[in-house]
BALOBA-1460 file (C-alpha; in Angstrom, 3 decimals):
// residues 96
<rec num="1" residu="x" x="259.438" y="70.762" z="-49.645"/>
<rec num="2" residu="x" x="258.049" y="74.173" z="-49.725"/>
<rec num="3" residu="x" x="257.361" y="73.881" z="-46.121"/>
<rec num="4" residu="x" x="260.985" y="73.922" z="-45.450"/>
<rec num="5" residu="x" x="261.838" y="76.881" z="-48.279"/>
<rec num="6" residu="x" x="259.440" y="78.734" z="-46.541"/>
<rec num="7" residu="x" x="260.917" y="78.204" z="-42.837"/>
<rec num="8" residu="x" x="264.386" y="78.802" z="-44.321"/>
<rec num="9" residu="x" x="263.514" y="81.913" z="-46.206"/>
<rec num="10" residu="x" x="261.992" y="83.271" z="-43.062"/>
<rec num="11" residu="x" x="265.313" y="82.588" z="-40.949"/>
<rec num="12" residu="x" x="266.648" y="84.602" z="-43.619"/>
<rec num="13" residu="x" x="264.620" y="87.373" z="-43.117"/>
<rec num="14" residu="x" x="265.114" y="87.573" z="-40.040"/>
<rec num="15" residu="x" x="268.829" y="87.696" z="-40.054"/>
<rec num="16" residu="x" x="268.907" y="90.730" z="-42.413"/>
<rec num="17" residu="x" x="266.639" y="93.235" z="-40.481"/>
<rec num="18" residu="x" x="267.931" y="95.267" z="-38.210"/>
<rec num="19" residu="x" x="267.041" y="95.012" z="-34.775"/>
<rec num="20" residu="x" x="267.322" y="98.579" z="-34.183"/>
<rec num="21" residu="x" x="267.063" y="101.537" z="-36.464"/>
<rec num="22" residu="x" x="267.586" y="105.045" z="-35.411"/>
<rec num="23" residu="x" x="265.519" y="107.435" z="-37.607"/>
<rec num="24" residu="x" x="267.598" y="109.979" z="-39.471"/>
<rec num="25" residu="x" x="266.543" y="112.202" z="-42.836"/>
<rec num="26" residu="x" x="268.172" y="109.300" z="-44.759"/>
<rec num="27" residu="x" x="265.520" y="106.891" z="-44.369"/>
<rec num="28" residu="x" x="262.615" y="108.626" z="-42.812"/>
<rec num="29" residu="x" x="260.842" y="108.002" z="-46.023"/>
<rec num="30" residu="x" x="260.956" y="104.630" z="-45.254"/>
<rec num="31" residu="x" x="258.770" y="104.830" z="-42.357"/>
<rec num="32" residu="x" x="255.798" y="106.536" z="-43.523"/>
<rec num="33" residu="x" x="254.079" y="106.848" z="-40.296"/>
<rec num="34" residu="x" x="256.889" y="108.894" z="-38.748"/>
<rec num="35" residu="x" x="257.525" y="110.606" z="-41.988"/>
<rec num="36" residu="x" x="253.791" y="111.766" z="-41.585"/>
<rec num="37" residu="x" x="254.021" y="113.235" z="-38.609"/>
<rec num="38" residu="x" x="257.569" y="115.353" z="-39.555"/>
<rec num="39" residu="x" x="255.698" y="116.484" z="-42.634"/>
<rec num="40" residu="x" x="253.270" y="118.108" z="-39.949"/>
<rec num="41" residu="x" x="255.188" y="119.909" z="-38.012"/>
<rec num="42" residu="x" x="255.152" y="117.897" z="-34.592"/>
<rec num="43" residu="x" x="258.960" y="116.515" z="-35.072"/>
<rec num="44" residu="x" x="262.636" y="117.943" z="-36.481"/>
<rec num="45" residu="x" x="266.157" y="117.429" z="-36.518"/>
<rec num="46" residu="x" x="268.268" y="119.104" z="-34.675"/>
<rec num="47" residu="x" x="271.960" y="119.879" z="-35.854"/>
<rec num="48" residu="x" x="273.235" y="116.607" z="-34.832"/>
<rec num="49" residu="x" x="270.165" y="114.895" z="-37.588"/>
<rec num="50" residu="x" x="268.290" y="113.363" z="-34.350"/>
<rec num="51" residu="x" x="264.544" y="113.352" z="-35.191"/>
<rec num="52" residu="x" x="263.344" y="115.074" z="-31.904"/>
<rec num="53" residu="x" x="259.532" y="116.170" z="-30.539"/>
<rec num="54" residu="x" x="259.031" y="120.156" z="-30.300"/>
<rec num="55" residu="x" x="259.405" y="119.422" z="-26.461"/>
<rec num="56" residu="x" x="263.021" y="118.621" z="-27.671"/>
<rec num="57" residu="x" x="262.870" y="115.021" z="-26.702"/>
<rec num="58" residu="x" x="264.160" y="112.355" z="-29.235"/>
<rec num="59" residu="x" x="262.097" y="109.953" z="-31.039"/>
<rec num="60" residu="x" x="263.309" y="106.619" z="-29.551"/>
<rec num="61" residu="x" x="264.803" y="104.281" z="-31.814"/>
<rec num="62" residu="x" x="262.897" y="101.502" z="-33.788"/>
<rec num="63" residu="x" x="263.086" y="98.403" z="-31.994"/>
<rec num="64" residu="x" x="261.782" y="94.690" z="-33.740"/>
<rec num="65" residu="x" x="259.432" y="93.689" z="-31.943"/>
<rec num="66" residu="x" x="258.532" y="90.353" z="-34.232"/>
<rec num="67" residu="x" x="258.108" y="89.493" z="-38.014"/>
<rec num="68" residu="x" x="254.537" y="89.447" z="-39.236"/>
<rec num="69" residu="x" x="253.259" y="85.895" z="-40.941"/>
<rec num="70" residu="x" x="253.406" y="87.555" z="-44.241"/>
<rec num="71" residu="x" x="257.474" y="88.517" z="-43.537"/>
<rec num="72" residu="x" x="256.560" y="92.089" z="-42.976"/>
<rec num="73" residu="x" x="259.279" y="93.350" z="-39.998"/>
<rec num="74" residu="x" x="257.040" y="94.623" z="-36.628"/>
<rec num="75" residu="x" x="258.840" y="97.725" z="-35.353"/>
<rec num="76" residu="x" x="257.756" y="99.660" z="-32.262"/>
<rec num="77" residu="x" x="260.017" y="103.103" z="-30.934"/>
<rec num="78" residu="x" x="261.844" y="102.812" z="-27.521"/>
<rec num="79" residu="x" x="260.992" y="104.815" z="-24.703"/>
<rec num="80" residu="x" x="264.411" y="104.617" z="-23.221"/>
<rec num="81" residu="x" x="265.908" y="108.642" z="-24.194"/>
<rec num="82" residu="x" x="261.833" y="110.531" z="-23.459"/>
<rec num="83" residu="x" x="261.572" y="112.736" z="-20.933"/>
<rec num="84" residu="x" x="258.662" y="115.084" z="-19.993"/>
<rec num="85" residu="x" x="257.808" y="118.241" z="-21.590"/>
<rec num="86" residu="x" x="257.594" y="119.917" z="-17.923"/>
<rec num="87" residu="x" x="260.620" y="118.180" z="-16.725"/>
<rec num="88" residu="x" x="264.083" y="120.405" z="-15.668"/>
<rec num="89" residu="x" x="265.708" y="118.390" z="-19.030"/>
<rec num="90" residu="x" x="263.018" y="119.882" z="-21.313"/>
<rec num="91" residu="x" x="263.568" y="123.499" z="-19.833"/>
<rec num="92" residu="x" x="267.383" y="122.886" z="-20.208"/>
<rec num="93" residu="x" x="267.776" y="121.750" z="-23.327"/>
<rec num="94" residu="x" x="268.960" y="124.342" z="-26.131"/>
<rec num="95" residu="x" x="268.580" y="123.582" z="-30.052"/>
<rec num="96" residu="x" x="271.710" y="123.399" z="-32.036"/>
């Protein structure tokens, strides 16, 4: 019987993570790694509260990637919005 608590509990799990977070000052606590590297410097928000690199490229959004054994939710950040420091974007881009 617990087998099938277990798988049902896990469906559950499943169902109430997001599959894609975007990281704004709201919850940046919540992902300490990222709120790690804000804390020193190497990221900010612009006006618009995107989390961006000092090369004024976003962090990428927080994609699942799977759910650990233990239920613990496997996020990795899209690549999909970086550009290059060097590139023309980088050198156009203004802060607001």
């Amino acid at each position: 019987m617990n087998f099938w608590k277990d798988l049902f509990n896990k469906k559950n799990i499943k169902k109430k993570l997001e599959e894609r977070v975007r990281i704004t000052p709201e919850n940046i606590s919540n992902w300490s790694k990222i709120n790690a590297v804000f804390q020193s410097g190497q990221t900010k928000f612009d006006s618009q509260n995107r989390l961006r690199y000092l090369h004024r490229a976003p962090v990428g959004d927080l994609i699942l990637i799977r759910v650990a054994k233990n239920g613990e939710p496997i996020y990795k950040e899209s690549a999909e919005e970086w550009f290059d420091p060097e590139s023309q974007k980088a050198i156009n881009f203004i802060w607001t």
